[in-house]
C-alpha positions as CSV (number, residue, x, y, z in Angstrom):
1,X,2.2,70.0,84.8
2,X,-1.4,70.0,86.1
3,X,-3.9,67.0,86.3
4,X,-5.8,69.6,83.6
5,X,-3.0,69.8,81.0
6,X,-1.5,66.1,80.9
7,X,-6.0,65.7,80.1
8,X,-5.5,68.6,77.4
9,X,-2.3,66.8,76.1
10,X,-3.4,63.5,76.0
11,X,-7.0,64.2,74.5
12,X,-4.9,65.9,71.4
13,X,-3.1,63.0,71.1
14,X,-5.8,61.1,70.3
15,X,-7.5,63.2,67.9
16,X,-4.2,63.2,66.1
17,X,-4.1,59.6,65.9
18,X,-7.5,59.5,64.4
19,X,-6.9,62.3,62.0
20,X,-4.0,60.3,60.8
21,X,-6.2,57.2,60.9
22,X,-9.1,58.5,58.9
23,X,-6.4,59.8,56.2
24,X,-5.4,56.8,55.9
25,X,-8.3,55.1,55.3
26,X,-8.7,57.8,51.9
27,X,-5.5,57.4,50.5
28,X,-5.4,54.9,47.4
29,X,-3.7,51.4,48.4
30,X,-1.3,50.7,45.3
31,X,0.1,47.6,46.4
32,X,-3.9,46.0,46.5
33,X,-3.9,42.4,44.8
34,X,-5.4,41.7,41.3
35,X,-7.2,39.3,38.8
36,X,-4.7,38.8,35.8
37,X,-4.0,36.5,33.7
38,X,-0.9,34.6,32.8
39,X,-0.6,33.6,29.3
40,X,1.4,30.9,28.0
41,X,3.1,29.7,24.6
42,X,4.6,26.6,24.5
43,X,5.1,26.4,28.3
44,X,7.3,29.9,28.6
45,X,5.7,33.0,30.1
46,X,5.1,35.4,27.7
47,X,3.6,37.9,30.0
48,X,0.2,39.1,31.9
49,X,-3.0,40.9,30.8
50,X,-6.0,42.1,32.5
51,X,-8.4,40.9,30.0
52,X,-8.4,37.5,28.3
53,X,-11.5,37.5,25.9
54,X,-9.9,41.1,24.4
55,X,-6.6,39.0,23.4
56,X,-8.9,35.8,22.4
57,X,-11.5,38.5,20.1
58,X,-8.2,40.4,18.9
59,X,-6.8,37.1,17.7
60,X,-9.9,36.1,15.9
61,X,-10.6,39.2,14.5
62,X,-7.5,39.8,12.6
63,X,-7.6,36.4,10.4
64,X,-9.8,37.3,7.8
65,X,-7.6,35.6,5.4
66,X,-7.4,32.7,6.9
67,X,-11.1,32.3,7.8
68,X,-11.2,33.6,3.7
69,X,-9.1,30.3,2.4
70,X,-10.4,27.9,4.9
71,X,-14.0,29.0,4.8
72,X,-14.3,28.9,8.7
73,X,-16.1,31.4,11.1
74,X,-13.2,31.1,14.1
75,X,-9.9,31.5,13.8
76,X,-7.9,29.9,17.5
77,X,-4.6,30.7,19.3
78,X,-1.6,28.4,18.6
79,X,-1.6,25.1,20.0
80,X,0.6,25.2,22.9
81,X,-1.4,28.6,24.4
82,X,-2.5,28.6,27.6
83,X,-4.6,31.1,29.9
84,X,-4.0,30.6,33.5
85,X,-5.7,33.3,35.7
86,X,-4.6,33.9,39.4
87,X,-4.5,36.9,42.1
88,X,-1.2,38.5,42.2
89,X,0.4,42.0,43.4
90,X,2.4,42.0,40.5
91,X,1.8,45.5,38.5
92,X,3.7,44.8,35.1
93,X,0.6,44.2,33.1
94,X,1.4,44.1,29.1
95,X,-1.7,45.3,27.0
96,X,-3.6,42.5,25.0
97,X,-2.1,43.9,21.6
98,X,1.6,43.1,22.4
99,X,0.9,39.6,23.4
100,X,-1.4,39.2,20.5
101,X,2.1,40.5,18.2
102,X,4.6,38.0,20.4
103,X,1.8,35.2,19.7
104,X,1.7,36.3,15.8
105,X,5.7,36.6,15.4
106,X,6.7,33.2,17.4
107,X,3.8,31.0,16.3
108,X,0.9,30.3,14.0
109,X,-2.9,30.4,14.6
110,X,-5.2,27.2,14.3
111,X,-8.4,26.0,13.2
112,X,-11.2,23.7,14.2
113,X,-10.7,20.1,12.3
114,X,-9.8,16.7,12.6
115,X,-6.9,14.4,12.6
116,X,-6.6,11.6,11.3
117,X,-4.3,8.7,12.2
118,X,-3.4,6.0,9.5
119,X,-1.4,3.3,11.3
120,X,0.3,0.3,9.6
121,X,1.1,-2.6,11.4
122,X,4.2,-4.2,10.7
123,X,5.5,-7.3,8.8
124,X,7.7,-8.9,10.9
125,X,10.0,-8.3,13.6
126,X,12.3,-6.6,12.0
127,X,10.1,-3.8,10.9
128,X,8.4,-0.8,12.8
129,X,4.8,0.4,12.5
130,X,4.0,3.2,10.1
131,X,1.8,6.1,10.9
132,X,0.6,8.1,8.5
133,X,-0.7,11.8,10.2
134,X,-3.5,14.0,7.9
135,X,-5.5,16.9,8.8
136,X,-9.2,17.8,7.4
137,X,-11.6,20.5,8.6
138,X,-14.5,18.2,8.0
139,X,-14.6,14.5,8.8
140,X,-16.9,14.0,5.9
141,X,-14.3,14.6,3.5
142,X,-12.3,11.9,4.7
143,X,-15.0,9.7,4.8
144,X,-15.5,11.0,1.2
145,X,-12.3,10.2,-0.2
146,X,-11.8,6.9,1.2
147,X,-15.0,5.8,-0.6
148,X,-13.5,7.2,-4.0
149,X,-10.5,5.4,-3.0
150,X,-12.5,2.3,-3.0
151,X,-14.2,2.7,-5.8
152,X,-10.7,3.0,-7.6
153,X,-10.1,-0.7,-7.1
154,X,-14.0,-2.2,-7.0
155,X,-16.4,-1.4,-9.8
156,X,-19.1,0.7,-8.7
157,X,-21.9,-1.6,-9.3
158,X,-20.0,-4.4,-7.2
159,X,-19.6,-1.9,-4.5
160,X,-23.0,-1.0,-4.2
161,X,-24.1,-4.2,-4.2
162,X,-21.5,-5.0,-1.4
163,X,-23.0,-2.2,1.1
164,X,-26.4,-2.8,0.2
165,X,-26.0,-7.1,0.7
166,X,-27.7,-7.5,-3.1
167,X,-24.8,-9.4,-4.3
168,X,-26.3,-12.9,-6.3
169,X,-24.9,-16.1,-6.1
170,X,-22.8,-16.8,-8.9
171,X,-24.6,-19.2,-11.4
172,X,-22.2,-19.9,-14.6
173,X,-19.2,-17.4,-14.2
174,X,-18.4,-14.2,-11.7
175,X,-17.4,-13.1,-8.8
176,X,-18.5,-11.9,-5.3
177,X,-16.9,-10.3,-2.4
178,X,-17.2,-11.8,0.7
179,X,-15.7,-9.5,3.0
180,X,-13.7,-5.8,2.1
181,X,-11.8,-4.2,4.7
182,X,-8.7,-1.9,5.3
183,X,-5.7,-3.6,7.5
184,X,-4.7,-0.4,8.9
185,X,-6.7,1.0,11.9
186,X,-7.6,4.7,11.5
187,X,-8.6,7.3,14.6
188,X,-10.4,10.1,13.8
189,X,-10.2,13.5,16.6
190,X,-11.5,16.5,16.6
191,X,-8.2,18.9,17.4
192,X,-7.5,22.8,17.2
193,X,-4.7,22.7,13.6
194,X,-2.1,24.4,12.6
195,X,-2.4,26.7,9.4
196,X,0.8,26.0,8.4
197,X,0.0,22.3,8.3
198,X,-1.5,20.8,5.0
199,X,-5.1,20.9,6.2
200,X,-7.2,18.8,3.3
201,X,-10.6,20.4,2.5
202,X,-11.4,18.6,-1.1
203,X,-11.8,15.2,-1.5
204,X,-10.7,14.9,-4.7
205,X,-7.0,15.8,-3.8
206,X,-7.2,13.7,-0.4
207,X,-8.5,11.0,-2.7
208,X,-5.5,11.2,-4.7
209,X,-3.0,11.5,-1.9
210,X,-4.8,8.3,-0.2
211,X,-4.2,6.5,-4.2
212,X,-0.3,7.9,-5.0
213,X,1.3,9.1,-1.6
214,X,1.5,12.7,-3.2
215,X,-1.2,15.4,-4.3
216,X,0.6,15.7,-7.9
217,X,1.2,13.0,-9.6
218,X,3.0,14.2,-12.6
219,X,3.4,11.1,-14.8
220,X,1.1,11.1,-17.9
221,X,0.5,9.8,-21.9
222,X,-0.8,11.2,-24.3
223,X,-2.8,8.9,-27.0
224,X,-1.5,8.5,-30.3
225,X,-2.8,6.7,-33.5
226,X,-2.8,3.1,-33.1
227,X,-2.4,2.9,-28.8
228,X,-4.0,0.4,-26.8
229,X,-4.4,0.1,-23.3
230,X,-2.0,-2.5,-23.9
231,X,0.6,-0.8,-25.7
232,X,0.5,2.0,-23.5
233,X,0.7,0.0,-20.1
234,X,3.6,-2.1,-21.5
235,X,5.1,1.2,-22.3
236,X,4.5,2.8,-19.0
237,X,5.7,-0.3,-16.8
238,X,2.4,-1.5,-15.9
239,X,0.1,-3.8,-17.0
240,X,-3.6,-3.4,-18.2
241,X,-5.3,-3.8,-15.1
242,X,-2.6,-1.1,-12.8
243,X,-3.6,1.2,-15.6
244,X,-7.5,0.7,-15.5
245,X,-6.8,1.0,-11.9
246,X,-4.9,4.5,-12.4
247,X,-7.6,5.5,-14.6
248,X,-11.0,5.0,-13.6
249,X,-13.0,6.0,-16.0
250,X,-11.7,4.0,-18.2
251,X,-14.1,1.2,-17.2
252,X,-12.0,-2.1,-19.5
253,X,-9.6,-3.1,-21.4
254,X,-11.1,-2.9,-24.5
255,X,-12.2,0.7,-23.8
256,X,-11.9,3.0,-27.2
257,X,-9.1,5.7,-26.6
258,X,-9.1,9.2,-28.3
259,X,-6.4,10.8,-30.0
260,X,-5.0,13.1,-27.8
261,X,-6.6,11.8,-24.4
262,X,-4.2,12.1,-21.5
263,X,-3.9,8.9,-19.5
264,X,-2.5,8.6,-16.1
265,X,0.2,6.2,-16.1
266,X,1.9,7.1,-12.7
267,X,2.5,4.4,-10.5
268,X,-0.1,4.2,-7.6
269,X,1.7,4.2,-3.7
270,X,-1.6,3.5,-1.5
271,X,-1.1,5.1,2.0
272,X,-4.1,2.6,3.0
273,X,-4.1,-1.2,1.9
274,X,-7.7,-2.0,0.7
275,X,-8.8,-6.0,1.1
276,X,-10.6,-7.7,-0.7
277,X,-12.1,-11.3,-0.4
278,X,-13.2,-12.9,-3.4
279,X,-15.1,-16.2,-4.7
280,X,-14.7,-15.8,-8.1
281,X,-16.0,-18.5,-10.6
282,X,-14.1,-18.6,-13.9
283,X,-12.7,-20.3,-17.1
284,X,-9.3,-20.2,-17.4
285,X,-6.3,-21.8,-19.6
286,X,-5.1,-25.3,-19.1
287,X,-1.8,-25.1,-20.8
288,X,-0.3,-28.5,-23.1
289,X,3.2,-30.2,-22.9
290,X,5.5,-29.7,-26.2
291,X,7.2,-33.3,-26.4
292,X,9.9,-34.8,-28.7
293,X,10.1,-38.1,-29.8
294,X,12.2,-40.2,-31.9
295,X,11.2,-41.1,-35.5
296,X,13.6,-43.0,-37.5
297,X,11.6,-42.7,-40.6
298,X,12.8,-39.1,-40.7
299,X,16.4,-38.2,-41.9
300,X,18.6,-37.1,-39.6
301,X,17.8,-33.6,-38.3
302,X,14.6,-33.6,-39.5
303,X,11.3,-32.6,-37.6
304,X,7.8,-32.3,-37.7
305,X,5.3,-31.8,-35.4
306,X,3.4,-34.6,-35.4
307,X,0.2,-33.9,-32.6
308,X,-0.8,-30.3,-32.7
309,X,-0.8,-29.0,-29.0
310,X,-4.3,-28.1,-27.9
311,X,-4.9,-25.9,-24.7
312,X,-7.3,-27.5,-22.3
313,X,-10.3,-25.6,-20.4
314,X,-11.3,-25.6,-17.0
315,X,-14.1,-24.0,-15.0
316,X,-12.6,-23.2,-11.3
317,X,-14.1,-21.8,-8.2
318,X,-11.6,-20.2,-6.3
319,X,-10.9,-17.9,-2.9
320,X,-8.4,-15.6,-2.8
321,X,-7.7,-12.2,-1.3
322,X,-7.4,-9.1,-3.7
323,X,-5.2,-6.1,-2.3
324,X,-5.4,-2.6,-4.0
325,X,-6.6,-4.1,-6.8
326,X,-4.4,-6.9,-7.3
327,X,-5.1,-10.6,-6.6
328,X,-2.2,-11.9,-4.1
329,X,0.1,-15.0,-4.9
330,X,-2.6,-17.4,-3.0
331,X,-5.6,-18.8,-4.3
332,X,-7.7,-22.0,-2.5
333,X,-9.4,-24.2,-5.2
334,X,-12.8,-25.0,-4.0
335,X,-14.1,-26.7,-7.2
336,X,-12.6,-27.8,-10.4
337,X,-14.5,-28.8,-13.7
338,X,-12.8,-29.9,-16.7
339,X,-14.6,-28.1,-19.9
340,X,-12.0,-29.5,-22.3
341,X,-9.0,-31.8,-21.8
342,X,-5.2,-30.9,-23.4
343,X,-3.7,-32.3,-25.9
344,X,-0.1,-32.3,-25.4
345,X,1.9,-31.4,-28.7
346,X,4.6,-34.0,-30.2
347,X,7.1,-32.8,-32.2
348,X,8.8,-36.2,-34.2
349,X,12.9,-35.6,-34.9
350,X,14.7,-38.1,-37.1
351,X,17.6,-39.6,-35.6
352,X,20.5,-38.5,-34.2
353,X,23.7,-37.4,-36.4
354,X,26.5,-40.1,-35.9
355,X,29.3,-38.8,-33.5
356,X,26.3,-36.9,-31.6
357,X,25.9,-38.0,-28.4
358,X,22.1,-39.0,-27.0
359,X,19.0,-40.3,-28.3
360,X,17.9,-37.5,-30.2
361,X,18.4,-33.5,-31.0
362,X,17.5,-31.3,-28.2
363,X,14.7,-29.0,-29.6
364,X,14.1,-28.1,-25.7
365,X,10.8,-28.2,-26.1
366,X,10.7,-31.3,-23.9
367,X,9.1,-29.5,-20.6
368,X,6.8,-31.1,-17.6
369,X,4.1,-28.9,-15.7
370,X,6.1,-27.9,-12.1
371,X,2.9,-28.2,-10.0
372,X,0.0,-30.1,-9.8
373,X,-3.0,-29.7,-11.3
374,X,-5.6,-28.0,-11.0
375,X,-3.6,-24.4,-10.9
376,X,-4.3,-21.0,-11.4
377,X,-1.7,-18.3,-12.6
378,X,-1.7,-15.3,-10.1
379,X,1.1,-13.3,-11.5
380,X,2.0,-13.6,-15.3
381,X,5.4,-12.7,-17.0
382,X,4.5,-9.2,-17.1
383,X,5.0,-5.6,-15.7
384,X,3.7,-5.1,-12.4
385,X,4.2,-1.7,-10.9
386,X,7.2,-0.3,-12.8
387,X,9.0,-3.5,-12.6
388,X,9.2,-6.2,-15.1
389,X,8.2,-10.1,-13.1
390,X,10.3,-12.2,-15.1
391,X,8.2,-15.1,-13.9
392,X,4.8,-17.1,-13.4
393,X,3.3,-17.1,-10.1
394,X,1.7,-20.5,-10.0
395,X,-0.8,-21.3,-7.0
396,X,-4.0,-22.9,-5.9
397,X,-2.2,-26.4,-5.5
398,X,-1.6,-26.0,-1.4
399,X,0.9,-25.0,0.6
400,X,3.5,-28.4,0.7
401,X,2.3,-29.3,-2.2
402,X,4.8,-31.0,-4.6
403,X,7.7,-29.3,-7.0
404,X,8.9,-31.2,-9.6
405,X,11.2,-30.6,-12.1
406,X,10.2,-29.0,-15.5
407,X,13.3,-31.2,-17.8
408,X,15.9,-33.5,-16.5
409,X,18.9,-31.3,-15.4
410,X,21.7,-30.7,-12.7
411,X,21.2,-28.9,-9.7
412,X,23.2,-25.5,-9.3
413,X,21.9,-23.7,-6.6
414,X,19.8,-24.8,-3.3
415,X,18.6,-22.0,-0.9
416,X,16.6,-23.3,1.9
417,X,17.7,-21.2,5.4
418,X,14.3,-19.2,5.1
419,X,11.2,-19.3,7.2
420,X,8.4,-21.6,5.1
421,X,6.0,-18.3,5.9
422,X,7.4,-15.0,4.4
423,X,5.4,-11.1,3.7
424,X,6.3,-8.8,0.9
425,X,9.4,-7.2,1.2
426,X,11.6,-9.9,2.8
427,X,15.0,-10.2,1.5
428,X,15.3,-13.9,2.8
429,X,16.8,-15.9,0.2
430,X,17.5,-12.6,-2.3
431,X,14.3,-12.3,-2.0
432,X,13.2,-15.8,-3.4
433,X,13.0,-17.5,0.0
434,X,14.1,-21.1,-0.5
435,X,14.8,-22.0,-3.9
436,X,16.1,-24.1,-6.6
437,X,18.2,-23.7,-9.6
438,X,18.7,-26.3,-12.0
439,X,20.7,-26.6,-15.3
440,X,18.3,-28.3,-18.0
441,X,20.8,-28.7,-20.5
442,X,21.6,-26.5,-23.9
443,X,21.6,-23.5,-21.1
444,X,18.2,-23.5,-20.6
445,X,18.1,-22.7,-16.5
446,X,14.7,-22.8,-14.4
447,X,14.0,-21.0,-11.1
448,X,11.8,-22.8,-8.7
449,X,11.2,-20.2,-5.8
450,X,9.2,-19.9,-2.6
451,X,9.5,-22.9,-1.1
452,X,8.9,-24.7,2.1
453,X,12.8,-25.9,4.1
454,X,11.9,-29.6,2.6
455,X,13.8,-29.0,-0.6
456,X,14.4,-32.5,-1.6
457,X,17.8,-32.2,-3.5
458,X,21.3,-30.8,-3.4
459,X,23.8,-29.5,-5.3
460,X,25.2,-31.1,-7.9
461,X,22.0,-33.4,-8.2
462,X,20.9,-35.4,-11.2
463,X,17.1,-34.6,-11.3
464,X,14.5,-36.3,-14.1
465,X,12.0,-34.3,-15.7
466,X,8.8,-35.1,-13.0
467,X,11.1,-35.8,-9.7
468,X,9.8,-33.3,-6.9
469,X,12.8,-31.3,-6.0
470,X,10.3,-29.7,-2.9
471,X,7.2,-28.3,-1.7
472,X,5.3,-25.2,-2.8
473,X,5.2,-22.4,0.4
474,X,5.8,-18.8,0.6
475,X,8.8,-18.1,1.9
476,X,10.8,-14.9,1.2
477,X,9.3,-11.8,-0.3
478,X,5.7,-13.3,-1.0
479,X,1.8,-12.6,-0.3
480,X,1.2,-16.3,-0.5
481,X,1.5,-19.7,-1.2
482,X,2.5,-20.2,-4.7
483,X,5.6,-21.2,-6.8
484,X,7.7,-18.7,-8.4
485,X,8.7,-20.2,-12.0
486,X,11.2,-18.5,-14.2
487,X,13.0,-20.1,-17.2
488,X,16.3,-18.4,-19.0
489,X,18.7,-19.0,-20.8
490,X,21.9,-19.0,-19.3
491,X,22.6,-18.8,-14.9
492,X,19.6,-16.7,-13.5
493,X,21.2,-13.4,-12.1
494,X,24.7,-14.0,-13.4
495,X,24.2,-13.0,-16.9
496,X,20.9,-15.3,-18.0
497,X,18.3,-13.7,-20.0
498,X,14.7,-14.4,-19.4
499,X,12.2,-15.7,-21.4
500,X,8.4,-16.5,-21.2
501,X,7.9,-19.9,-19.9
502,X,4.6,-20.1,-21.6
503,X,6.5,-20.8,-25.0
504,X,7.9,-23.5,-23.8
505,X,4.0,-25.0,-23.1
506,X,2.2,-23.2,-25.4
């Protein structure tokens, strides 16, 4: 081969090469790399699309009933979506609408709102915080609702005058608030929600979920010729004042009722605990001492009642704290003005029968005060929440001070292994916290509750009517200092029925 055709040769080997190379150059590349985007459901792949806002418009777009009950403009992929976009050679691209039906068969859709956290601190120890989880598509609805729910328990007028700093000092008689706040702590986002969560759009049902625990409370009366607020609340388990706060347009206790009107008497179950505290200026009840003595001008079992009792009258100042509408076991006496002095009552018995032992016939209407005075009564022997308190609260004394006992008696029962400083729902001491139990004689047995460790007799101990048997504290199951006093007759939760200790004073 000649110098001419190894030229010839190697000239057509290079146009080859560049015809091949130029062909190349035209043909398609299929394995080019490309934008896509990864989507995401609760962190598992559920495939790739080209176009993101096409599967974000396509999930919008087909809500119209939800945007139609929740009156909202934008309806929002699950929480737990994500959208990740990245470069990849990967060709198995899945069309928007198939995600979209994977999305709507394994999840729900959400919508713009807010949640809000309720969190309540615990007691004790022994006791976990509480949280409490609601969802609203407007914040002002919440904020709506938790004024009605203040409004439930403080009069409208009062609460006004709260906000707006107009309260005026008290002059004769009344009340003001000196400070109203809730003790759980609230957090308010803004968050995507579920539609298969309760969202709360109306006030007026969050209002009444905030009051009960429940959006349908189904316990109700219905007025019939002759009811009173009284007779209905007794009936219902509640006293007057759970059922005005049940009721709020019922606006007192003397309010007139129409035959036929329903009245809410469910029991209330506040998710939020609403403080108030209070000076509060009133007259309240001193009550008298029945007495017997010995008169031998009378025959034998004879008896007259020879000083009429007389309650006495007091005008007190007081502080004390007022939770969902109910005053709390503590009160601190700032001032104390007698308005009328008691008169004890004095029943005269003739004397004893022969073979009788003692100096006289037990009437047992012989009873001391157990506390100090001045007092106030913060629970009376009535219903209180669907439960019957078989006792009077006593307070406004101080905590350590004295007990003493209401008769002369034996002691049966001494309890004093609890802290001096309990909270509401402490089982220390069955509930009771330190106690007493005495025996007064004839079966009459008295309850002296809620004490401080320095109980100052024992079992089996002779007591006098006046000896101080311990100190007034708030141990056990209590919201403050005060002295929980129940009389029955026969052994307190062995068999002994109650009774109001107001007839034996009163």
């Amino acid at each position: 081969m000649n110098l001419n055709e190894k030229i010839i040769i190697l000239l057509m080997g290079i146009v080859t090469c560049v015809i091949c190379l130029f062909m190349n150059l035209k043909k398609p590349n299929n394995n080019e790399p490309k934008n896509v985007y990864q989507v995401y459901l609760d962190g598992q792949k559920i495939g790739l699309i080209a176009n993101k806002d096409e599967l974000l418009n396509m999930i919008d777009n087909e809500q119209q009933d939800i945007k139609d009950k929740y009156h909202v403009d934008t309806v929002y992929p699950p929480n737990g979506f994500e959208i990740e976009e990245y470069v990849t050679y990967d060709e198995d691209i899945t069309s928007a609408s198939k995600i979209y039906q994977k999305i709507q068969n394994s999840s729900d859709f959400t919508v713009e709102g807010y949640q809000i956290i309720i969190t309540k601190k615990a007691n004790s120890e022994n006791e976990q915080e509480q949280k409490t989880i609601l969802q609203v598509l407007d914040e002002q609805v919440f904020k709506d609702a938790l004024e009605t729910l203040v409004k439930t328990f403080v009069d409208e007028k009062d609460y006004q005058n709260y906000i707006n700093n107009t309260q005026e000092e008290i002059k004769d008689v009344g009340s003001i608030i000196k400070h109203m706040y809730f003790e759980e702590d609230v957090t308010i986002k803004k968050t995507n929600i579920s539609v298969k969560e309760k969202i709360f759009t109306d006030k007026a049902e969050l209002s009444q979920y905030l009051l009960y625990g429940t959006t349908n409370p189904s316990s109700s009366y219905i007025v019939k010729t002759g009811d009173t607020l009284a007779t209905i609340a007794q009936e219902s388990k509640l006293n007057v004042q759970e059922l005005l706060i049940a009721n709020p347009a019922l606006r007192g206790e003397n309010t007139i009722l129409k035959i036929g009107e329903k009245i809410n008497n469910a029991i209330i179950n506040p998710i939020m605990t609403l403080v108030q505290e209070i000076r509060v200026t009133e007259d309240v009840d001193i009550a008298y001492e029945k007495k017997t003595v010995v008169d031998n001008n009378l025959g034998i079992g004879e008896r007259v009642i020879s000083q009429p009792g007389v309650v006495g009258r007091a005008r007190t100042t007081q502080e004390m704290r007022v939770i969902n509408g109910e005053r709390t076991q503590e009160t601190t006496m700032i001032s104390y003005v007698t308005l009328r002095d008691k008169v004890d009552e004095i029943t005269s018995v003739g004397p004893t029968p022969s073979g009788v032992s003692g100096n006289y016939v037990d009437t047992g209407l012989d009873w001391g005060w157990p506390t100090n005075q001045p007092y106030i009564i913060t629970t009376d022997y009535e219903y209180r929440w669907g439960s019957f308190h078989d006792a009077l609260d006593i307070s406004g004394t101080g905590f350590g001070s004295p007990i003493y006992s209401a008769r002369e008696g034996t002691v049966v029962e001494v309890y004093n292994s609890c802290p001096n400083y309990g909270y509401l729902g402490s089982s220390c001491g069955g509930t009771y916290g330190n106690h007493v139990i005495i025996n007064h004689g004839n079966n009459y047995y008295a309850m002296y509750a809620h004490m401080t460790t320095n109980i100052q007799v024992s079992v089996g101990s002779k007591v006098k009517k006046g000896q101080i048997i311990g100190l007034m504290g708030s141990s056990g199951s209590a919201t403050g200092t005060h002295l929980h006093f129940g009389i029955y007759k026969g052994y307190p939760n062995r068999g002994g029925t109650h009774f109001s200790p107001w007839s034996l004073y009163r």
